[in-house]
C-alpha positions in Angstrom: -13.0 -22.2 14.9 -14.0 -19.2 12.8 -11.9 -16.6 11.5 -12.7 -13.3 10.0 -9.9 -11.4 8.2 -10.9 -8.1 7.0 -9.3 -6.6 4.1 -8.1 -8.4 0.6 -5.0 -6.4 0.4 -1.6 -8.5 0.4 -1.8 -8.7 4.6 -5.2 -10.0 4.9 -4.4 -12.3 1.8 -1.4 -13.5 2.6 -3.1 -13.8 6.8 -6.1 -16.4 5.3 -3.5 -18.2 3.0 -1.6 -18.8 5.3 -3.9 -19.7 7.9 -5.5 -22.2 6.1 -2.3 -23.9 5.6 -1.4 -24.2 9.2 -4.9 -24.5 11.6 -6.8 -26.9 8.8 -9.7 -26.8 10.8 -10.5 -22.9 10.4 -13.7 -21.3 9.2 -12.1 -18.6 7.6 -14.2 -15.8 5.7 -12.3 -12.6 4.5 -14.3 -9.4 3.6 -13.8 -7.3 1.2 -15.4 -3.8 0.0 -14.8 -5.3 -3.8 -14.0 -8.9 -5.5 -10.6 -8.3 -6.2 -7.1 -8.8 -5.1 -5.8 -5.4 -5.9 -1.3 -4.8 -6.5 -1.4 -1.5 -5.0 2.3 -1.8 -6.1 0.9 -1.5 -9.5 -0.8 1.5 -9.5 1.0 3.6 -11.0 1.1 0.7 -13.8 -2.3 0.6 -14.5 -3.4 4.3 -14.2 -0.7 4.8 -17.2 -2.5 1.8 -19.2 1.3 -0.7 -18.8 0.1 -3.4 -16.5 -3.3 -5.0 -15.1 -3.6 -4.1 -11.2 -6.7 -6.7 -9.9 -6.7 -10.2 -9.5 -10.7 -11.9 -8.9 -10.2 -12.8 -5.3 -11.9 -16.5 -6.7 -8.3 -17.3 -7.9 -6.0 -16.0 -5.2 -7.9 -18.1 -2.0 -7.0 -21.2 -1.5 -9.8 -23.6 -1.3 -12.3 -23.6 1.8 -11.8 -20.1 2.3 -14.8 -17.8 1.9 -15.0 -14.6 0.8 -17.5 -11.9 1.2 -17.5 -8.4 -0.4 -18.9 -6.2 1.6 -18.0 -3.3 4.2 -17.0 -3.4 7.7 -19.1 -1.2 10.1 -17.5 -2.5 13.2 -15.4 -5.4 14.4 -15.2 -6.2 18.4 -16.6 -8.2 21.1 -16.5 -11.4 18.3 -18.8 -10.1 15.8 -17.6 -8.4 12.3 -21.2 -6.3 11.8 -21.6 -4.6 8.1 -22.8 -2.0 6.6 -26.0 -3.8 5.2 -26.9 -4.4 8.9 -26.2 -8.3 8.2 -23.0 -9.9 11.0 -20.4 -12.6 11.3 -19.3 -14.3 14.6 -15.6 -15.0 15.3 -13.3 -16.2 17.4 -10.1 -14.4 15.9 -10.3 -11.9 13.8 -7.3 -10.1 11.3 -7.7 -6.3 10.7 -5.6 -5.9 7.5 -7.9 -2.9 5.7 -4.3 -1.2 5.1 -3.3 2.7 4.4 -5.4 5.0 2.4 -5.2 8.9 0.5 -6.8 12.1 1.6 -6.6 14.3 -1.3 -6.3 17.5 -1.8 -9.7 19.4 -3.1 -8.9 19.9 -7.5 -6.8 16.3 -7.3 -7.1 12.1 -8.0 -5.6 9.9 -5.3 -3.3 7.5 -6.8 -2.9 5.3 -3.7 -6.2 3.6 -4.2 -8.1 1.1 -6.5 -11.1 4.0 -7.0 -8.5 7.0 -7.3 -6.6 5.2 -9.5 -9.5 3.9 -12.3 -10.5 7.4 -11.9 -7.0 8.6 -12.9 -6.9 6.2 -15.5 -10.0 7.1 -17.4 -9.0 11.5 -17.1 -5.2 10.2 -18.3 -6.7 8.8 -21.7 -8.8 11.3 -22.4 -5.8 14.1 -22.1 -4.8 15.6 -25.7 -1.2 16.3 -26.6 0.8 19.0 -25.1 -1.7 18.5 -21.5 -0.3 18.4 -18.6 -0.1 16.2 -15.7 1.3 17.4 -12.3 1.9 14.8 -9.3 1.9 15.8 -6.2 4.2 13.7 -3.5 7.9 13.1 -4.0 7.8 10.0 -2.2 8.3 6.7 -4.1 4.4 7.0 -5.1 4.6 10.1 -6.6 8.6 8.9 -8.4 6.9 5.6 -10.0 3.5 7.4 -11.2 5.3 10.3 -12.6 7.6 8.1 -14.2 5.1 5.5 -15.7 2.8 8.4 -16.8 5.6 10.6 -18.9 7.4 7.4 -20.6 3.4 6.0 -21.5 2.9 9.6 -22.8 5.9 11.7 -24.0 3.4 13.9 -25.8 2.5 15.2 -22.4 3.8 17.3 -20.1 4.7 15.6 -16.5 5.9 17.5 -13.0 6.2 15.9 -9.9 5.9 18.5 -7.1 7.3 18.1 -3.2 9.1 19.2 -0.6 12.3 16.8 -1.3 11.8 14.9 -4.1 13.3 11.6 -3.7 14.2 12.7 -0.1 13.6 9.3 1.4 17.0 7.9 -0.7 20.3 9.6 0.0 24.0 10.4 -1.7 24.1 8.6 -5.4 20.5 6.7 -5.1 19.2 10.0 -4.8 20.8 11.8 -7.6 20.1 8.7 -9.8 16.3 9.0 -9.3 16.3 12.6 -9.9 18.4 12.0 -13.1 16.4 9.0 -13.9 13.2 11.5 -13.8 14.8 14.2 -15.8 15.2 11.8 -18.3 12.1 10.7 -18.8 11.4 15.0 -19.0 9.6 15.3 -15.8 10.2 18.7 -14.1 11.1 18.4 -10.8 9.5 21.5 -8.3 11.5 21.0 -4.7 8.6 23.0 -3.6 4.9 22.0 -1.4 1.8 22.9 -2.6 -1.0 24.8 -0.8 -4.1 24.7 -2.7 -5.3 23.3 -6.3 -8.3 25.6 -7.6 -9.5 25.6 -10.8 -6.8 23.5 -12.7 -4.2 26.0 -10.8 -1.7 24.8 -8.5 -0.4 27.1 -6.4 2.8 26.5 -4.1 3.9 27.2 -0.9 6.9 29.6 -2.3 4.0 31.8 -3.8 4.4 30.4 -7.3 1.5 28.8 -9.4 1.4 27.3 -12.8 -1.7 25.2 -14.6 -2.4 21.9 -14.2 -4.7 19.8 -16.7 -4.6 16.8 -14.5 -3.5 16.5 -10.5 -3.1 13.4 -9.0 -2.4 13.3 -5.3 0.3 10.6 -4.5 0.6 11.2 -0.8 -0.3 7.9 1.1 -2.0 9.5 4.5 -3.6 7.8 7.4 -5.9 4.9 7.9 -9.4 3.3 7.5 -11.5 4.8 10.3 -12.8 1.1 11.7 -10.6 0.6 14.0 -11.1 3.8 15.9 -14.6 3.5 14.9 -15.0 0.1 17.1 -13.6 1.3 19.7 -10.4 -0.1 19.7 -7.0 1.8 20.7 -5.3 3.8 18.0 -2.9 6.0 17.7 -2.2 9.4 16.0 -3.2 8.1 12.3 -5.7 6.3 13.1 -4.0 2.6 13.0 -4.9 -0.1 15.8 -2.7 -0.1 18.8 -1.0 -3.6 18.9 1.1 -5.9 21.4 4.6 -7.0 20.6 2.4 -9.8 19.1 0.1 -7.5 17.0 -2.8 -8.4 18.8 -4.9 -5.5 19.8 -4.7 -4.2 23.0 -8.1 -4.3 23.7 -9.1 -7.3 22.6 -6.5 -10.4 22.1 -8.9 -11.9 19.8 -8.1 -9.4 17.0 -4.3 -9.5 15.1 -3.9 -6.0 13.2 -1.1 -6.1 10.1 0.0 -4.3 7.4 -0.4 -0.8 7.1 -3.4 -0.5 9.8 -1.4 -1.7 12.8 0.9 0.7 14.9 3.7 -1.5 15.1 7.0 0.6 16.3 9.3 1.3 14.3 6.9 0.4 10.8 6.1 3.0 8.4 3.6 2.5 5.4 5.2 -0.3 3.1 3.9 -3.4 1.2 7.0 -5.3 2.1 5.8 -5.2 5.7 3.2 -6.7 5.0 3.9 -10.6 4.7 5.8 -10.5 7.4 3.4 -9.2 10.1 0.9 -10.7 8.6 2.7 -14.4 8.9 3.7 -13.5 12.7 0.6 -13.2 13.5 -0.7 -16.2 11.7 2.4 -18.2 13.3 1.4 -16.4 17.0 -2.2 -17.7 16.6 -0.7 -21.4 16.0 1.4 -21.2 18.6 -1.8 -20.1 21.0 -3.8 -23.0 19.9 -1.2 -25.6 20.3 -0.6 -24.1 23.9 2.8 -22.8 22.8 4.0 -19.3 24.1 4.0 -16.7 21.3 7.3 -14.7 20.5 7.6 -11.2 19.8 7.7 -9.4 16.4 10.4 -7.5 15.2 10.1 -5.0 12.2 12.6 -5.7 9.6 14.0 -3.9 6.2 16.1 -4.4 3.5 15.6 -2.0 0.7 14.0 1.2 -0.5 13.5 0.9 -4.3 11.5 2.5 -7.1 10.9 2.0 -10.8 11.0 5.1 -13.2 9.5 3.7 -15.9 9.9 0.0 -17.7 13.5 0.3 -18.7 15.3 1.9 -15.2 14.6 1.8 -11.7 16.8 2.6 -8.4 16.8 0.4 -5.2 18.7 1.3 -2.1 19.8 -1.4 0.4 19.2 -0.6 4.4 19.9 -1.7 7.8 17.5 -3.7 9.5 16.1 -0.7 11.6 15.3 1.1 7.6 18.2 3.2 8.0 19.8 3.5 4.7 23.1 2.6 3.6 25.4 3.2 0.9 25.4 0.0 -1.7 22.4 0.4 -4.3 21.3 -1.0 -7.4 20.1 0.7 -10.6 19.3 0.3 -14.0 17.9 -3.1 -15.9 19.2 -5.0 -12.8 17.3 -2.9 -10.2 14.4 -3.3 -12.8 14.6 -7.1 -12.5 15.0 -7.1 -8.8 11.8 -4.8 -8.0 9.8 -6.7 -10.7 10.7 -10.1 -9.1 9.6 -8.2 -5.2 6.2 -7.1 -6.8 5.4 -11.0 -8.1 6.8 -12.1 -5.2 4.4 -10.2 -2.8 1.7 -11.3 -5.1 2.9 -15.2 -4.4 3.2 -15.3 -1.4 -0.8 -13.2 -0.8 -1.9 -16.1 -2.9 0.1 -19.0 -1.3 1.0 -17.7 2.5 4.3 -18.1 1.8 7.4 -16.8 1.6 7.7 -14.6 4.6 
């Protein structure tokens, strides 16, 4: 039996892993548009110059697995065709090529492997007294802000959007925002409308100058699934059964970021688990077994502002938040442990 899983992120690793621990007798090839394992969870680590973000895939696969790097042009009908007009034949394919950025014009994505080297190289190069505006107030645009200004006090660092730390609320909220004032980031409750010319101008009518913008704003999809012709919905991500099979073709799981699961927004924590469900439903298939449902489940919200402090908000199952958080070194210790925990169980297909 041969299986294609496209895309090296922590879904697609975490999919082959584990599949080659459970169906022994798979083919499995996963492509990839570079050689690496990148912790997109580490960004904002290794744009600041703190932490390494890429992993040679050659050390995460376990062995018999294949990999290719290459691009996907299409995927469907059993046959993964790539951009260098060369094709693969499958029986089940995984689409795990996860979440992407669409920057503003005058900014660097963060959210990506590219944006981020890019960011890295323009951040060392910035004199004293420069500075650095980030653009999202999500947890992206928190942790790079925060990295950045404690890896460079001698700059200046805003983070810019329309609720800043909106997605925690009562004390978790206020914590980040104090945690970020520490660190001397100005915090703009404001959007932006345009960058031109190192100017960034905001949606109140104000505008200051900018030596570096990066654009943390994670925004849509990889275009191959709607490319091949499969079902997507509003961002682009692949229509999916309460299996995560494609609707259009049962052959093809979608997971991670690049599925349109109900009730799942953008997160690496998702990740494992979908990605192990559908690995688990594809067992169950070829032992004749019925396959069971997946059901989207959260725990937390956290973020990291800087080495030394981080917040981390428990939820309810359904991601809606509740009161009891965490902060400080111990927050720090618990988000560190998630990130080589993620990593773990991409390279082992466990712990899901």
């Amino acid at each position: 039996m041969k299986v294609a899983v496209v895309g090296a992120g922590y879904a697609g690793m975490y999919a082959a892993n584990r599949l080659a621990k459970k169906v022994r007798t798979a083919e499995i090839t996963v492509i990839n548009p570079r050689p690496d394992f990148v912790e997109r969870v580490r960004l904002h680590q290794w744009l600041a110059g703190t932490a390494d973000a890429a992993t040679p895939l050659t050390s995460m696969l376990r062995a018999g697995i294949t990999s290719r790097t290459a691009t996907v042009d299409k995927i469907g009908d059993g046959v993964v065709r790539l951009d260098d007009g060369t094709s693969l034949d499958f029986d089940y394919a995984f689409l795990a090529v996860g979440s992407t950025a669409r920057p503003m014009p005058g900014t660097i994505p963060v959210g990506t492997w590219e944006g981020a080297e890019q960011a890295r190289v323009a951040l060392a190069a910035l004199p004293a007294d420069s500075t650095v505006t980030v653009i999202g107030g999500g947890a992206t645009g928190i942790e790079t802000a925060a990295e950045v200004a404690e890896a460079r006090p001698d700059l200046r660092v805003r983070i810019v959007g329309p609720s800043v730390a909106g997605d925690f609320s009562h004390r978790p909220h206020q914590r980040v925002r104090t945690g970020l004032e520490r660190l001397k980031v100005d915090i703009v409750d404001d959007g932006v409308t345009e960058v031109t010319d190192g100017t960034v101008h905001l949606r109140s009518g104000a505008a200051f100058a900018s030596d570096l913008t990066l654009w943390a704003i994670v925004s849509g999809v990889p275009d191959l699934a709607a490319r091949s012709g499969l079902t997507v919905d509003a961002e682009g991500r692949a229509v999916v059964d309460e299996c995560l099979r494609s609707v259009d073709d049962e052959r093809i799981f979608a997971v991670g970021d690049c599925a349109a699961v109900p009730g799942a927004r953008f997160a690496c924590a998702l990740a494992a688990p979908q990605a192990a469900h559908a690995v688990n439903t594809l067992a169950r298939l070829l032992a004749g077994r019925e396959p069971t449902p997946y059901a989207v489940r959260y725990v937390a919200r956290a973020v990291t502002l800087g080495r030394k402090n981080a917040v981390g908000q428990f939820t309810r199952r359904d991601d809606t938040l509740r009161r009891a958080y965490v902060t400080g070194r111990t927050a720090v210790v618990v988000k560190e442990l998630a990130s080589r925990g993620g990593k773990f169980g991409a390279r082992t297909g466990t712990g899901a």
